[in-house]
C-alpha positions, -999 to +999 in steps of 0.1 A: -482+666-308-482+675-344-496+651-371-484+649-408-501+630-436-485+626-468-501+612-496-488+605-535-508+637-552-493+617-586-516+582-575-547+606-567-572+619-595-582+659-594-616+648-586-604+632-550-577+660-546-601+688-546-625+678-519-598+665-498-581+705-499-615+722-497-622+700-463-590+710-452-593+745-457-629+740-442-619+724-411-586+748-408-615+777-408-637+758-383-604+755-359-600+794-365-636+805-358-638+783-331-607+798-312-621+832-314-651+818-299-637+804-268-618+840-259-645+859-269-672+844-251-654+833-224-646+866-219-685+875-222-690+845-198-665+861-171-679+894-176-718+881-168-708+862-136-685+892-121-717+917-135-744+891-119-727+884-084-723+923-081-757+928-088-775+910-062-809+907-079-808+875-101-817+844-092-787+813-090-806+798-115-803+832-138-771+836-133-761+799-140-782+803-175-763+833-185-734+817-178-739+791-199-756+808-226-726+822-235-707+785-237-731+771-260-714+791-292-679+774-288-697+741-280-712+739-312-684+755-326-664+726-317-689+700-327-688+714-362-649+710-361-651+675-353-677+667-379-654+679-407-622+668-390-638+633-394-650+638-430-613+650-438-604+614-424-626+597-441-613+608-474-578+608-467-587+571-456-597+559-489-568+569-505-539+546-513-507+552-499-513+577-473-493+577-443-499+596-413-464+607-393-470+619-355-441+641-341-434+663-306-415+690-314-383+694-293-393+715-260-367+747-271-382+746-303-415+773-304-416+775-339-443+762-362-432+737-386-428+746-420 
């Protein structure tokens, strides 16, 4: 499901309209970095438990640290992307007039929106 919020950039002053695009582009960033978190550890993550159950001479314990070791990155990851997804809410929240449109795009249609 994609989400849409439109605001009137007329009815907001420069000083709200700034912060509002730099958490945007902040959170968008955060989305990013977290993505190539989860493939690339995940991958690292795959790699230690194929590497540690060939190699016989780690404990379950070791092997179930490793494992997660390599999680904790796109865990935080994605605790920093909620914390600015929220502040981005909050400040489109206290502007007047914004309304938020929720859409499924059609099942043939792969495209992004534009």
């Amino acid at each position: 499901m994609q989400t849409l919020i439109s605001f009137p950039a007329s009815g907001t002053s420069s000083r709200e309209l700034g912060p509002i695009l730099s958490d945007y582009l902040a959170l968008d960033r955060a989305r990013i970095v977290r993505r190539l978190m989860v493939a690339r550890f995940g991958v690292l993550a795959l790699l230690a438990a194929l590497l540690e159950t060939v190699f016989r001479g780690f404990s379950p314990f070791a092997r179930a640290v490793t494992v997660a070791l390599c999680l904790v990155p796109p865990v935080w990851a994605r605790i920093v992307e909620l914390g600015r997804e929220r502040r981005l809410s909050q400040r489109i929240e206290r502007i007047d007039g914004a309304v938020t449109h929720k859409f499924v795009p059609r099942s043939g249609d792969q495209r992004a929106p534009a």
